[in-house]
C-alpha positions in Angstrom: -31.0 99.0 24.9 -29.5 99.4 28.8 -26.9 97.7 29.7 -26.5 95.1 32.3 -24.2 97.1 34.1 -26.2 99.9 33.6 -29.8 98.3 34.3 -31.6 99.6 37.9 -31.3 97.4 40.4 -35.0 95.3 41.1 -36.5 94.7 44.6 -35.6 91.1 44.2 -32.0 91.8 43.5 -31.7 94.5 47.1 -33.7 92.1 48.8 -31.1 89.1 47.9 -28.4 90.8 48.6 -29.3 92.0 52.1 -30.3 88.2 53.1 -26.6 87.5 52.4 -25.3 90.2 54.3 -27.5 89.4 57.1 -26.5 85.7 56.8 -22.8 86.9 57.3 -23.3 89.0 60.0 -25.3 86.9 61.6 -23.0 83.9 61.2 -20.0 86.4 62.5 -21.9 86.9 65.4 -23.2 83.7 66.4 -19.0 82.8 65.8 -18.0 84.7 68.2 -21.3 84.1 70.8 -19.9 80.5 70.7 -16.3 81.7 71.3 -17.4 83.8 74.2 -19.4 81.5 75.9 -16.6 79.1 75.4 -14.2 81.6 77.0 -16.8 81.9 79.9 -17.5 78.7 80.5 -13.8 77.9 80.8 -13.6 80.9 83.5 -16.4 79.2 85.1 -14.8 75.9 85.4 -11.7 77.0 86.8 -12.5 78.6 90.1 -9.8 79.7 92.3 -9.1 77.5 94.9 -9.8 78.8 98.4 -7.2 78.2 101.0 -7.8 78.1 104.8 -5.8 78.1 107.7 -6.7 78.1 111.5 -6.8 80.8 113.0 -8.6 79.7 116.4 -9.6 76.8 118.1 -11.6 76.4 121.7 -11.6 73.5 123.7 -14.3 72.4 126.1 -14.1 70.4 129.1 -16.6 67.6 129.9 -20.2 69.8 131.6 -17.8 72.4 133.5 -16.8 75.8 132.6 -13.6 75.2 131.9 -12.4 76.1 128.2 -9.0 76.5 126.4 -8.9 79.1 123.6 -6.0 79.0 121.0 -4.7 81.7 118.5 -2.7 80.8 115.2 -1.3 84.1 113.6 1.3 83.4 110.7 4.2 85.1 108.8 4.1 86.7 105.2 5.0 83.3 103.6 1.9 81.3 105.7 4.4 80.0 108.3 3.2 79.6 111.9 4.5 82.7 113.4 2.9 82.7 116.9 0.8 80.3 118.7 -1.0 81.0 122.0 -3.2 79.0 124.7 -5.0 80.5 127.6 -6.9 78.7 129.8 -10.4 79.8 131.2 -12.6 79.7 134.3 -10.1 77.2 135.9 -9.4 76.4 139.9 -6.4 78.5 139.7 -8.4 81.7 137.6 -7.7 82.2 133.8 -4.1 81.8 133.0 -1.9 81.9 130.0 -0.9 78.3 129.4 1.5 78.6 126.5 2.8 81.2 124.1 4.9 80.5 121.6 6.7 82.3 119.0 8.2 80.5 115.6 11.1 81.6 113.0 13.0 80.0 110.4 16.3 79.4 109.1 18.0 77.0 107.2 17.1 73.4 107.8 15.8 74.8 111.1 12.5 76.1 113.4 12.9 77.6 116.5 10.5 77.4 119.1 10.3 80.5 121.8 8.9 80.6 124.9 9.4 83.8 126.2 12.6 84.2 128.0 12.7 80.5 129.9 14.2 78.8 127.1 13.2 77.5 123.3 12.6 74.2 121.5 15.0 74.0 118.5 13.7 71.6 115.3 15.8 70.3 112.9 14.4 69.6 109.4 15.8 67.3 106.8 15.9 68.5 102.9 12.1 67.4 102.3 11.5 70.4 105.9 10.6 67.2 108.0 11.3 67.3 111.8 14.2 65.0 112.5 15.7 66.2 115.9 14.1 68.3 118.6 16.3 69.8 121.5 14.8 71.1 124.4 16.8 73.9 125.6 16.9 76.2 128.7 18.1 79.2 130.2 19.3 78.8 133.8 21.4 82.0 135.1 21.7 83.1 131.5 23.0 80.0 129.7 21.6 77.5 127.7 21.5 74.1 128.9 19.5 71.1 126.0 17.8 68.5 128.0 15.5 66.4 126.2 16.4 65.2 122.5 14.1 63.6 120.5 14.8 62.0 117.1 11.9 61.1 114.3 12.7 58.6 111.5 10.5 58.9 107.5 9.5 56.7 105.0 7.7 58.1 101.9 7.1 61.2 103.5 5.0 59.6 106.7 6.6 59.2 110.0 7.9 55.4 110.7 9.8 55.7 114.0 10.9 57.8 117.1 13.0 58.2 119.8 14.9 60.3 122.5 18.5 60.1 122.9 19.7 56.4 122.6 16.3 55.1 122.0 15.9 56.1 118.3 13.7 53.4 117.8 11.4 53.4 120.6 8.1 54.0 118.6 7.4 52.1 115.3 4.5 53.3 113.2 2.5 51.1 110.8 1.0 52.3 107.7 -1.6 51.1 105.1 -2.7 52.6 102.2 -1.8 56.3 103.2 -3.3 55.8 107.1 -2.0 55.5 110.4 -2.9 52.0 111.4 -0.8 51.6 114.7 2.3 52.7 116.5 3.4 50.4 119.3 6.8 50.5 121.6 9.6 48.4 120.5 10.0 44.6 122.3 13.3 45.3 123.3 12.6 48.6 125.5 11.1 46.1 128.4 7.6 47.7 127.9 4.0 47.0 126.2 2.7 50.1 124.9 0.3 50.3 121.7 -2.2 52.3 119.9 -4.7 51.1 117.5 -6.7 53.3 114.9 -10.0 52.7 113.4 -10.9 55.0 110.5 -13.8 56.5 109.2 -14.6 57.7 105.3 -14.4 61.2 105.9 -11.2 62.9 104.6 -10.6 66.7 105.0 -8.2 68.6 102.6 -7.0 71.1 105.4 -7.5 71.7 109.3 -6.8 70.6 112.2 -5.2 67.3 112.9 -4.8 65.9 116.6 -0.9 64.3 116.4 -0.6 60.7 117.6 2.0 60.8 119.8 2.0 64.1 122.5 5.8 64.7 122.0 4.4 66.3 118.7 3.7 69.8 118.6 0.2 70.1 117.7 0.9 73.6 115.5 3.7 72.1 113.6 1.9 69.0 113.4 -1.4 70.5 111.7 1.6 72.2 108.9 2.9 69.1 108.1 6.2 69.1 109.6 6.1 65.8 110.7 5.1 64.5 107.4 1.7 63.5 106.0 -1.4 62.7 108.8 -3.6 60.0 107.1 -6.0 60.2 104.2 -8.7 59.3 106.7 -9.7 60.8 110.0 -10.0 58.0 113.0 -13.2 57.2 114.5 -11.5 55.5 117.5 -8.3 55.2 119.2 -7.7 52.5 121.5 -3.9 52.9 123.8 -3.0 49.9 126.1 0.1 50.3 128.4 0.9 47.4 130.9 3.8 47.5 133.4 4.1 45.2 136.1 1.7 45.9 138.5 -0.7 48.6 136.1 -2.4 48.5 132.9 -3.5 51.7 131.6 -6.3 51.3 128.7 -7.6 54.8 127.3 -10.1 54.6 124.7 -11.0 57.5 122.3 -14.5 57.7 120.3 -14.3 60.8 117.7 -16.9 62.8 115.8 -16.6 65.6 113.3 -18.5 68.3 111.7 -17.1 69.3 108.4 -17.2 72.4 106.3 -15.7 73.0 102.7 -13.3 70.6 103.1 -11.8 71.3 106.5 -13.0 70.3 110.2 -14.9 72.8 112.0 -16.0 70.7 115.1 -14.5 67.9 116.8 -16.5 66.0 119.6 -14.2 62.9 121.7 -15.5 61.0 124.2 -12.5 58.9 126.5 -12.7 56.6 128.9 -9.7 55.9 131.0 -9.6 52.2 132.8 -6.7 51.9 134.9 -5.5 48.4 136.4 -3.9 47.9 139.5 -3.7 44.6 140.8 -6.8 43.3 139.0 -8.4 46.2 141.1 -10.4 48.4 137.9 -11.0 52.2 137.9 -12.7 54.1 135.1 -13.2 57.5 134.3 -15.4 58.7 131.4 -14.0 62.6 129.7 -15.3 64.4 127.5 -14.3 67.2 125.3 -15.3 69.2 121.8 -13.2 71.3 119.7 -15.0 74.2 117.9 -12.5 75.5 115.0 -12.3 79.2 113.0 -10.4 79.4 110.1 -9.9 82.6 108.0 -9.4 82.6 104.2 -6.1 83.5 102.6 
């Protein structure tokens, strides 16, 4: 009689134990399938994300040929290292009509305009512009002129000022926007601008600063603390003195790209007031905008 141990092996047996083996394999390799395309999807998910900055931005005039054309380069730590403007097809030819060359120190950014003098900015310990000299070189010495002074709350601007006036300009805020800034009573002056904002919102790019003592490149980094969540649809600027009123109204439209602003179209009107005497003047300008991927 054979044994069990010793007793061939049937079909059914072989074919029995292959199904298992199969089954295994099968099961080890539908595992790791799932773990895979786990791992992939994952890598999928979390795309890099892309930074911009600007690298170049050209400014029309109204229906003439007159343009602006502005070059951003930075440093090796994405700093603003040189910003130039040149103007084009202008009455007086194409001229250069700024170039400007920033480094940085401690609490500090300096400002260079070639060998006529710098702008010196002091930054507080969150690298927000609080002070900004305007200095000189006459016969080889430095001489600071202008001072101006910007006050912060919660990382927005809230007031500014030159010299003794360090409260000349209040700013009002509202749920992360710029709803006004207006001159203080006491300075003997009305002067206010009003904001009315749209939905869009951009995650980078260019940003026009509210006040023009701002420097529009330093601005756009963020040294002069967060711009609002929203971009404005219209800005409205009333100034009344005795005998003028000034009224300049603003109208904005953008075109937007992944997230940053590639063209800016404003439309202004300028009344002015003299003597109940009116005179307006209609401008219009658009911003095209290159950016470069870093």
């Amino acid at each position: 009689m054979t044994s069990r141990k010793n007793r061939p092996k049937t079909n059914k047996t072989i074919i029995m134990k292959r199904f298992a083996q199969w089954v295994m394999v099968a099961t080890l390799i539908c595992g790791s399938n799932v773990f895979l395309s786990s791992c992939s999807n994952d890598d999928d998910d979390k795309e890099p994300v892309k930074k911009y900055r600007l690298v170049e931005c050209k400014e029309v005039i109204g229906d003439s040929e007159t343009y602006y054309i502005s070059h951003y380069t930075y440093d090796s730590e994405g700093r603003l290292a040189t910003f130039v403007r040149e103007a084009y097809n202008t009455d007086f030819g194409d001229h250069l009509d700024a170039n400007y060359t920033y480094t940085y120190g401690d609490h500090f950014v300096k400002e260079q305009h070639g060998q006529d003098g710098y702008d010196l900015y002091t930054l507080n310990d969150d690298g927000l512009i609080v002070k900004h000299e305007v200095v000189r070189r006459i016969n080889d010495v430095d001489s600071v002129g202008q001072k101006l002074y910007y006050g912060y709350e919660n990382e927005r601007i809230a007031s500014y000022g030159e010299d003794g006036f360090l409260d000349k300009y209040q700013f009002e805020w509202k749920d992360g926007d710029l709803m006004s800034y207006y001159t203080d009573e006491h300075q003997g002056s009305a002067d206010i601008t009003e904001y009315t904002l749209s939905d869009l919102t951009v995650d980078h790019g260019y940003r026009m600063p509210p006040i023009i003592t701002m420097r529009e490149p330093l601005y756009m980094m963020g040294y002069y603390g967060k711009p609002s969540k929203h971009l404005e649809t219209h800005k409205e600027n009333s100034t009344k003195a005795t005998a003028v009123s000034l009224l300049y109204e603003y109208d904005f439209s953008y075109t937007i790209d992944k997230g940053h602003i590639t063209k800016l179209v404003d439309n202004h009107t300028t009344t002015t007031d003299i003597h109940g005497h009116k005179i307006e003047k209609l401008t219009n300008r658009y911003f095209t905008f290159s950016y470069e991927e870093y």
